[in-house]
C-alpha positions as CSV (number, residue, x, y, z in Angstrom):
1,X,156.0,98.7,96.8
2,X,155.1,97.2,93.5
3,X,157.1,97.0,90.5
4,X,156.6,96.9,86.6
5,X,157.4,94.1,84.9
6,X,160.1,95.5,83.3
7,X,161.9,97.2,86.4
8,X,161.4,93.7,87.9
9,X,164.6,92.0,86.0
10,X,167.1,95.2,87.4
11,X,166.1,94.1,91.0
12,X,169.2,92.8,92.6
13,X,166.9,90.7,95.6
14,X,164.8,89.9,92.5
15,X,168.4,88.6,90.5
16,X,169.8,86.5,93.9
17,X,166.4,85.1,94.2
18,X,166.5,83.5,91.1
19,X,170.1,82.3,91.2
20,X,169.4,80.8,94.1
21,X,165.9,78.7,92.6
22,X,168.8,77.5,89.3
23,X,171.1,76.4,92.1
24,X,169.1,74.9,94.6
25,X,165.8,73.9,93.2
26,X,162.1,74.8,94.9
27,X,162.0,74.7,98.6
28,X,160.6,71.5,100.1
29,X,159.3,70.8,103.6
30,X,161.2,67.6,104.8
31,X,159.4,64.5,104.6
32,X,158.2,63.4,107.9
33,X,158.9,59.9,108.8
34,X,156.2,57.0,109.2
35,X,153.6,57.9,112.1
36,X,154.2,61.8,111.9
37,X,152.9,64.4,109.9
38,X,153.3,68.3,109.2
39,X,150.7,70.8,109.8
40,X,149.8,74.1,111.8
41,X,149.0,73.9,115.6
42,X,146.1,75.5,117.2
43,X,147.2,75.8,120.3
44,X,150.6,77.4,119.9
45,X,150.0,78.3,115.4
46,X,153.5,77.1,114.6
47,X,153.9,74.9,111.5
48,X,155.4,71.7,112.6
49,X,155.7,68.0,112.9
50,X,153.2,65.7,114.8
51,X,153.9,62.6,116.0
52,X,150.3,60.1,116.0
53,X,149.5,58.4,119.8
54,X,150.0,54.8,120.3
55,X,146.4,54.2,119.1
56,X,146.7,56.5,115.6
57,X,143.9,58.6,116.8
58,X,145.7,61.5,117.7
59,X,148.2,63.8,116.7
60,X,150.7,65.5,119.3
61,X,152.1,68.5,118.6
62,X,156.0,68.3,118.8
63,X,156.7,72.3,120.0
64,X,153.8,72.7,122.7
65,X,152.9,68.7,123.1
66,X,149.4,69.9,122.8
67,X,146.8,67.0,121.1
68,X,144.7,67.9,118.0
């Protein structure tokens, strides 16, 4: 359901979400150490962390182990 703008700043999930961007910061993704990377699957479709074959060529998906 959308809200005015005005109605907006007396919404309580709207008030704890930004407490929680002044005490945290903006989300980050992790970095991913040298010879991985982060990106979606095709085989399985999760968002996750690749680690590159021996040769760099390809990229193995860490959840399903699928190449792509």
């Amino acid at each position: 359901m959308a809200l005015r703008a005005d109605e907006l700043h007396e919404d309580l999930l709207y008030r704890r979400y930004l407490r929680a961007l002044s005490r945290y910061g903006e989300p980050e993704e992790p970095q991913p150490s040298p010879g991985h990377s982060i990106r979606h699957c095709p085989t399985c479709g999760a968002h996750t962390m690749f680690r590159l074959d021996p040769e760099g060529m390809w990229a193995e998906c860490m959840r399903c182990g699928h190449y792509a």
